[in-house]
N, C-alpha and C positions, 0 to 999 in steps of 0.2 A: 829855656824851655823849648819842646820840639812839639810837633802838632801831630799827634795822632788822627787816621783818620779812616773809616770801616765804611763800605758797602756793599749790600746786598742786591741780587738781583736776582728771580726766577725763571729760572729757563724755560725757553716754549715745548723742548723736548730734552730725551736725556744730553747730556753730552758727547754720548759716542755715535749721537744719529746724524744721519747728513746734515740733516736743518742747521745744524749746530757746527760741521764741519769747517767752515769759512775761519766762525768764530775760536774755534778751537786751534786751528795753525795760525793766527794770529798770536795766541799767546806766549811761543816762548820771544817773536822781536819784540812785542810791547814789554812784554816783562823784561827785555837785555836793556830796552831803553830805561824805563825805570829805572833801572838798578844802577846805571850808569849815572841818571840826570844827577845835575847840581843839585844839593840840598837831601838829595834822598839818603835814607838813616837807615831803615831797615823796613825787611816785607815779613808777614806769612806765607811760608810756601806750605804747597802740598805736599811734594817730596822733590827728589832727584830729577825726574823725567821736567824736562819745561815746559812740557801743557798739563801737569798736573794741577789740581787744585786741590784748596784748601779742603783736607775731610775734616768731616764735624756732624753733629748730631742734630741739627736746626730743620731738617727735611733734603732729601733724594735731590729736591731740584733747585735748591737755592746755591747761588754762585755766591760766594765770599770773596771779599776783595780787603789786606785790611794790611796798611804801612803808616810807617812814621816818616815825617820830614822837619824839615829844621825850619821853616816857616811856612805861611798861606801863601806868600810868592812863589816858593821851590816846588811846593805843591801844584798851584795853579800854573805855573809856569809848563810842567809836565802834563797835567790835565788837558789844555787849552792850547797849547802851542808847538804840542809835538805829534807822530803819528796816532798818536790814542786821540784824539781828536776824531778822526777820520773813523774810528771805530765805535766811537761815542755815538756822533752821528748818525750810527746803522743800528743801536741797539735796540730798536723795534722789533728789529729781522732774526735776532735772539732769544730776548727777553720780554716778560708778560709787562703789561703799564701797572705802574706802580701807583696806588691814591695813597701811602701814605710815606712818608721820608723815607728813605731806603740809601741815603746816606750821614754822618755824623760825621762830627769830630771834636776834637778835646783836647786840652795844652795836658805834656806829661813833663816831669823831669827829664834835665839831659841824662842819658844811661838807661834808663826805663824802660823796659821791653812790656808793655800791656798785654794781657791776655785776651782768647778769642771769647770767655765771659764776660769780661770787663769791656769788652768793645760791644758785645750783645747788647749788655744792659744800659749801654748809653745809649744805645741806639732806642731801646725800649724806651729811656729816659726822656729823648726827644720826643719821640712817637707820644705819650701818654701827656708831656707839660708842656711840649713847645721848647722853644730855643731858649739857652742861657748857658750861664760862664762854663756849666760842665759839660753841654752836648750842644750842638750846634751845627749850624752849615756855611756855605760860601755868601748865600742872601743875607743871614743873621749873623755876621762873624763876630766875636768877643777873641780881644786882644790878650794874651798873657796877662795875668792875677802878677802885680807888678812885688816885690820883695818885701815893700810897705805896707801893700792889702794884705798880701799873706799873712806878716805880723797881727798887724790891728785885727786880722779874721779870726787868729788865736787868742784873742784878750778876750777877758768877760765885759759884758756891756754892763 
């Protein structure tokens, strides 16, 4: 299983305004890091250019962020222990505070490429039930649905 994992953030202005500038040439080394680290499986990109992002239909000023990796170590390990850290740390100077989840995540199959709906509505998922096996975060993590739960989950009770 690999660990999908999507978040949003709202920008304090567009992305082609100075406010934003900093954060915008920061995107294509955090993204070469990324793409590089142990573990990391696949991104949505925006296009071609390396400070694009993700287009989508969800609002003008919401930032998409949304990859798979092959565990919550490769994961965190990139998150927390590499230069995105450092950016992490600043995303006040970007983006609006967020009161409700504004990141998910979810075990997929190896192979799997999830869509940027199916990452929506986890995240919806979370926002609306709280944490559990299908949407979750780094505080509430759930292990991979083991080959045995899977089974017995398809049998009738």
């Amino acid at each position: 299983m690999h660990l999908a994992q999507l978040n949003v953030a709202h920008m304090r202005a567009p992305k082609e305004s100075p406010e934003l500038a900093e954060f915008v040439a920061a995107l294509e080394p955090i993204n070469a890091i990324s793409d590089v680290a142990p573990g990391f499986v696949w991104r949505l990109k925006g296009g071609d250019d390396p400070t694009d992002t993700v287009r989508h239909d969800y609002g003008d000023l919401l930032l998409i962020n949304f990859s798979v990796w092959e565990s919550r170590e490769t994961l965190w390990n990139f998150v927390y222990r590499t230069a995105h850290l450092d950016y992490l740390r600043r995303r006040r100077e970007w983006f609006l505070r967020n009161a409700e989840p504004y990141s998910v995540m979810w075990w997929i199959p190896d192979g799997y490429t999830p869509s940027l709906a199916e990452g929506m509505e986890r995240l919806r998922r979370l926002r609306a039930e709280g944490p559990g096996p299908e949407a979750f975060t780094f505080t509430d993590f759930h292990e991979p649905p083991t080959a045995e739960a899977e089974n017995l989950a398809g049998q009738p009770a």
